[in-house]
N, C-alpha and C positions, 0 to 999 in steps of 0.2 A: 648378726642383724642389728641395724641399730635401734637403739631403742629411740620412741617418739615421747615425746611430753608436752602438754599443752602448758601454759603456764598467765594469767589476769592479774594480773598489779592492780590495786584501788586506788585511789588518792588517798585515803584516808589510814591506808595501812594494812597491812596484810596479803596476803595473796590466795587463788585458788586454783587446783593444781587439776586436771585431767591427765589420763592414759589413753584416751581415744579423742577420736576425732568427735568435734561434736559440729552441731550448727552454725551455719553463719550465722554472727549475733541479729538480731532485729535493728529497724530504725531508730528504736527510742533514744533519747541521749543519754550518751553515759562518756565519760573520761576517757577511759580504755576499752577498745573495741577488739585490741590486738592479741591474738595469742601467740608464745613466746614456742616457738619451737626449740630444740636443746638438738645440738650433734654429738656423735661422739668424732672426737678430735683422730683424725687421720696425718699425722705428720707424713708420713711417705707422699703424700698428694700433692702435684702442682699448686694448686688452688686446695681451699679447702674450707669446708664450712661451718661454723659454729651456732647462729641461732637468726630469728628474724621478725620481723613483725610489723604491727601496724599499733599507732598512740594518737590520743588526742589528747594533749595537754591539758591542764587546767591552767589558770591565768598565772601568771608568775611563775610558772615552775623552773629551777634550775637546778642544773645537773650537771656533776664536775666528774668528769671521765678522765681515767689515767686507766689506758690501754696496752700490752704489753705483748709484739708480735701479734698485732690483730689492726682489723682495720676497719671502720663503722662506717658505713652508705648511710646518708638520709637524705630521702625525697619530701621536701615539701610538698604537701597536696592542698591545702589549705590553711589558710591564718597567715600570724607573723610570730616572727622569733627573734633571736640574734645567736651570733657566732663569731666569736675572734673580733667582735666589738661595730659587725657587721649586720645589717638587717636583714633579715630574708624572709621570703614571701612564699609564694606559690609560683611552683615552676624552676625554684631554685636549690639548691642539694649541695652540703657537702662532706668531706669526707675527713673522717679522726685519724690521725697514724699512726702505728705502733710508737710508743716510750716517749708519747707526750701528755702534757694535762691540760685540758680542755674546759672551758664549762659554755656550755647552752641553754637557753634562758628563754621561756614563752612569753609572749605579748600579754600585756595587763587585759587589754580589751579583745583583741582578735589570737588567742593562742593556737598556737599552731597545731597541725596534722601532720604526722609526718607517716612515711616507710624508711625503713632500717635494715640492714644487715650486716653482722660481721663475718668475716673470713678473714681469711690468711693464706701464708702457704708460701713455697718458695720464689714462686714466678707471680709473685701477689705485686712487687712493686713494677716492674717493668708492664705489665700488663695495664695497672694505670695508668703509667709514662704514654703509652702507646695511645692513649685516648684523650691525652692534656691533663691531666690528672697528678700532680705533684704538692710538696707540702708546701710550695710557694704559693701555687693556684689550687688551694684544696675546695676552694668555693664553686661552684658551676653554676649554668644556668640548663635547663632541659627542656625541651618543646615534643616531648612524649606522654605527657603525662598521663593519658589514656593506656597508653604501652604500662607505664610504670602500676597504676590501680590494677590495670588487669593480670599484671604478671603476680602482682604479691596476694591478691585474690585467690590466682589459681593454688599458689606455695600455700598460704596457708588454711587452705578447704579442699586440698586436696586426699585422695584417697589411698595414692599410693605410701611404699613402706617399703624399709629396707636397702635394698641395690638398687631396688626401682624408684625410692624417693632418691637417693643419690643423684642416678642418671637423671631423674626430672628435675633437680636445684640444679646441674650443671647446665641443662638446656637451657631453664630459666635466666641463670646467670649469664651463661653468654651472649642471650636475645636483646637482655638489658644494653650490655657491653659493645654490640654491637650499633644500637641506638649511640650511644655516645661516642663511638668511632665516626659514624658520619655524618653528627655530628663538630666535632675535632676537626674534619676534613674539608668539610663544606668552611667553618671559620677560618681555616688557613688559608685556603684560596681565595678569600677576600674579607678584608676588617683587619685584616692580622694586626698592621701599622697601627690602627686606631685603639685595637682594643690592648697596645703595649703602650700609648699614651695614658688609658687609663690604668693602668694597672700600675703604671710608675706612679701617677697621682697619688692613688690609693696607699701606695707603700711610704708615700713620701709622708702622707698626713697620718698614716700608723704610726709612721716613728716619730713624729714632731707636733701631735697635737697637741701638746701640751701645751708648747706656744704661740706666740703671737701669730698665724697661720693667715699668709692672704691669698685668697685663690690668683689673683694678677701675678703674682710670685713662682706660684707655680708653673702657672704658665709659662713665665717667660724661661725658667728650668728648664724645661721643654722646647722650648724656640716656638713654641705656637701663640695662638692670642688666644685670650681670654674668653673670647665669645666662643671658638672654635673646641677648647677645651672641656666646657659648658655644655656643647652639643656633642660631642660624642660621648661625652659622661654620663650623659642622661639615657642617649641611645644605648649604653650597651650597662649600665645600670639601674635605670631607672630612676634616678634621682639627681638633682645636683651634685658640685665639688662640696658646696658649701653646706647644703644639707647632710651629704655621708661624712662632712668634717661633724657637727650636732650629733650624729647620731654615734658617731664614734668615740666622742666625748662622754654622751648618757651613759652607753653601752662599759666603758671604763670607771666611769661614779658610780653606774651599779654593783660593777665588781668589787670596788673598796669598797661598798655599804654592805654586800655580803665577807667579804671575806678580814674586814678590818675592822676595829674598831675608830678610825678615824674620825674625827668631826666633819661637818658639811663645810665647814670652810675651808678646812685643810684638802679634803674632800675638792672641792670647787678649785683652790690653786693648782691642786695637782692634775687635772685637767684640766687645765688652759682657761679658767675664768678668774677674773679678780674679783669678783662680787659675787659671794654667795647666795644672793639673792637672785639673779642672773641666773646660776645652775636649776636652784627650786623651781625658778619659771617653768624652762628650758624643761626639765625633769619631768615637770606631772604635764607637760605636753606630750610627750614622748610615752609615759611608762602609764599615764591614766593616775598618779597619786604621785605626792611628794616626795622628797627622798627618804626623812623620817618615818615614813608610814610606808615604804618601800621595804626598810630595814625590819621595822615591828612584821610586816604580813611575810615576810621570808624566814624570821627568829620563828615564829609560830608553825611554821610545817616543816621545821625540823624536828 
């Protein structure tokens, strides 16, 4: 049988650990809401489960995941964050791969909520494939969100144990899984064209923001125009060319300001500005604080 464990993460350090199931938390606010279930590892299994839960960030937080044979779901349910130098909101999810390093990173002002789950198993990747789900497009959007609170509601305040929790995270699992198939399907039969316009966008200003970047440019890459580029970038992201070029530029100065010692100028050139002062703008619009003081409030909760 396998064993169950609760497990509460604080912001501030430490953890607190359960053997049984306890209450759903109350309303009051707190950071973590989520309790951590643990599996034990079944390799012989198709699919296969390892643990799950529910977070509410605290502002800035980030988190550098290096995953190994394992794969992490997250459902945004409220706030903002980013990912792979990408914003994401509510409504939006995506997914870690086995034997990459990753960091994600909550919004200054609005941090994010998410749900999570890792698994594995050997039919782990084609089973994505089958739903759009690759490390090229590991970003999604989902219009279940209802489904998604309820399902990880039930996983984790539920009562079962043992063969019986098993069978109930596989049902759960594939109810999920299911939402995103048709999902998958309804987008194929129509958008398809448009949403491989933007996704070339997207790729083209991953790999070249650094420089002089003009959305007209893009476009014409593409054989579209400009205008046309504009509206379906927004329709099927939310945002502009020109804005997810900004934000992917922040999203990148942030990661040298945690992970380098770099200067803000140095910092500033290597994402595509020539005035450091231009990035600082651009920065405490974006992150809620400057970049200096981005760097000092990230040194401090480590």
């Amino acid at each position: 049988m396998s064993k169950i464990q609760y497990k509460r993460d604080l912001p501030g350090g430490g953890s607190e650990f359960f053997e049984n199931v306890i209450k759903k938390p109350s309303e009051e606010q707190r950071y973590f809401d989520d309790m951590l279930m643990n599996r034990e590892e079944r390799s012989s299994l198709p699919i296969r489960f390892y643990n799950f839960g529910k977070e509410q960030s605290y502002p800035l937080r980030t988190i550098r995941h290096t995953t190994q044979d394992k794969f992490i779901f997250h459902y945004v349910t409220d706030g903002v964050g980013s990912f792979k130098g990408e914003r994401i909101g509510r409504g939006q999810g995506f997914v870690m791969f086995p034997d990459t390093v990753d960091t994600m990173s909550a919004d200054h002002d609005e941090p994010w909520h998410f749900c999570w789950m890792i698994f594995g198993g050997r039919d782990a990747y084609g089973l994505l494939r089958s739903v759009g789900i690759t490390e090229e497009s590991c970003i999604f959007e989902f219009d279940f969100l209802d489904k998604v609170t309820e399902i990880f509601e039930d996983l984790l305040y539920s009562e079962h144990s043992g063969l019986d929790m098993d069978m109930y995270m596989y049902s759960k699992f594939y109810e999920l899984m299911s939402y995103h198939k048709k999902r998958y399907s309804d987008r194929m039969l129509g958008g398809g064209v448009k949403q491989g316009y933007v996704r070339q966008a997207m790729n083209y200003i991953n790999e070249n923001y650094a420089s002089n970047i003009k959305i007209e440019e893009i476009a014409a890459r593409l054989h579209i125009s400009r205008k046309y580029l504009c509206r379906i970038f927004i329709e099927y992201r939310g945002i502009s060319p020109k804005e997810y070029l900004i934000l992917r530029r922040v999203e990148e100065a942030a990661r040298l300001l945690l992970e380098t010692d770099l200067g803000i100028r140095e910092i500033a050139y290597r994402v595509g500005y020539g005035d450091y002062t231009q990035l600082s703008s651009i920065f405490k619009a974006k992150k809620g604080c400057s970049p200096q003081r981005f760097r000092a409030l990230s040194a401090q909760k480590k």
